[in-house]
C-alpha positions in Angstrom: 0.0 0.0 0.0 3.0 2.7 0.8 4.5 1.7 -2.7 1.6 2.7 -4.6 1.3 5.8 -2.6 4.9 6.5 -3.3 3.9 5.7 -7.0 0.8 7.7 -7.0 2.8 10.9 -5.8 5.7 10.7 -8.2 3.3 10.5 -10.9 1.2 13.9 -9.8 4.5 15.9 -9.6 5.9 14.3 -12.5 2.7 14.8 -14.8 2.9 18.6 -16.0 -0.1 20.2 -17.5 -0.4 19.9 -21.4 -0.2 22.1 -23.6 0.0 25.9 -21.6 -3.2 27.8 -21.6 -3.4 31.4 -23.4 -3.6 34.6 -21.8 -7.6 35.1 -22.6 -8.4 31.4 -21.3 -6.1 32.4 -18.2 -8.4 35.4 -18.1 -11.5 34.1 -18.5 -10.7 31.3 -15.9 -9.8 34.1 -13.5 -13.3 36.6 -14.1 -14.6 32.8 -13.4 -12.9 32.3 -10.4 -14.1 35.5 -8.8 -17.5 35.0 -9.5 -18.2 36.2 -12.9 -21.1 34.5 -15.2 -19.8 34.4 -19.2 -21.8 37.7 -20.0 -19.9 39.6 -17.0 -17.1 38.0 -18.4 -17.3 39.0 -21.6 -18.0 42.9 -21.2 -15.5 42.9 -19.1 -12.7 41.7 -21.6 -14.4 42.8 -25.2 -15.6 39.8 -26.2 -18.9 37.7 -27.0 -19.9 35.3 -24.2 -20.0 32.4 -26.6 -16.3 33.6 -26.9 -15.7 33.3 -23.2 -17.2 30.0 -22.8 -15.0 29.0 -25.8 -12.2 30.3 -23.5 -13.4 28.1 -21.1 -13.9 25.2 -22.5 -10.4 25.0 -24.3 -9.0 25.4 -20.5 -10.8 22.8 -19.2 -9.3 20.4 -21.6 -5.7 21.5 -21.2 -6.0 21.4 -17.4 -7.6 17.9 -18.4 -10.6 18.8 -15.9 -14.1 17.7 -16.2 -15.7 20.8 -15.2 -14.6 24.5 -14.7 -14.6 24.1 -10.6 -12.1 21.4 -11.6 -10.3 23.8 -14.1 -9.9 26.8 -11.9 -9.1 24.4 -8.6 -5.8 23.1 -10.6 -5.0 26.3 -12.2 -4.8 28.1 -9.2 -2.8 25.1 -7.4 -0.3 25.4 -10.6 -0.3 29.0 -10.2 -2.0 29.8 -13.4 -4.0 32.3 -12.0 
């Protein structure tokens, strides 16, 4: 049982994120975190809010995260936003 939690570990820290997320999905996953529905979002930064929840989205599968609580949880813990 320790082994595999050894095993478990090493592969969490080894395992970086993907491919690195862009400034607007970093953006739009921070407006998220604090709160922000998409159409907040998206007057806030210019865009449309289908725009915005494209922003999303794309994070969500870099950060390989099955929903955006999941998203913005594991950027903040890699210090994405």
């Amino acid at each position: 049982m320790g082994l595999c939690h050894l095993l478990s570990g090493y592969k969490a820290k080894t395992n970086p994120i993907g491919e690195p997320l862009s400034e607007r999905e970093r953006e739009c996953l921070y407006w998220v975190s604090e709160g922000k529905t998409a159409d907040e979002v998206s007057l806030i930064i210019n865009v449309s809010s289908n725009t915005v929840n494209s922003y999303v989205a794309h994070a969500i599968h870099k950060l390989a995260a099955k929903n955006r609580a999941m998203a913005i949880a594991t950027a903040i813990r890699n210090g994405l936003i």
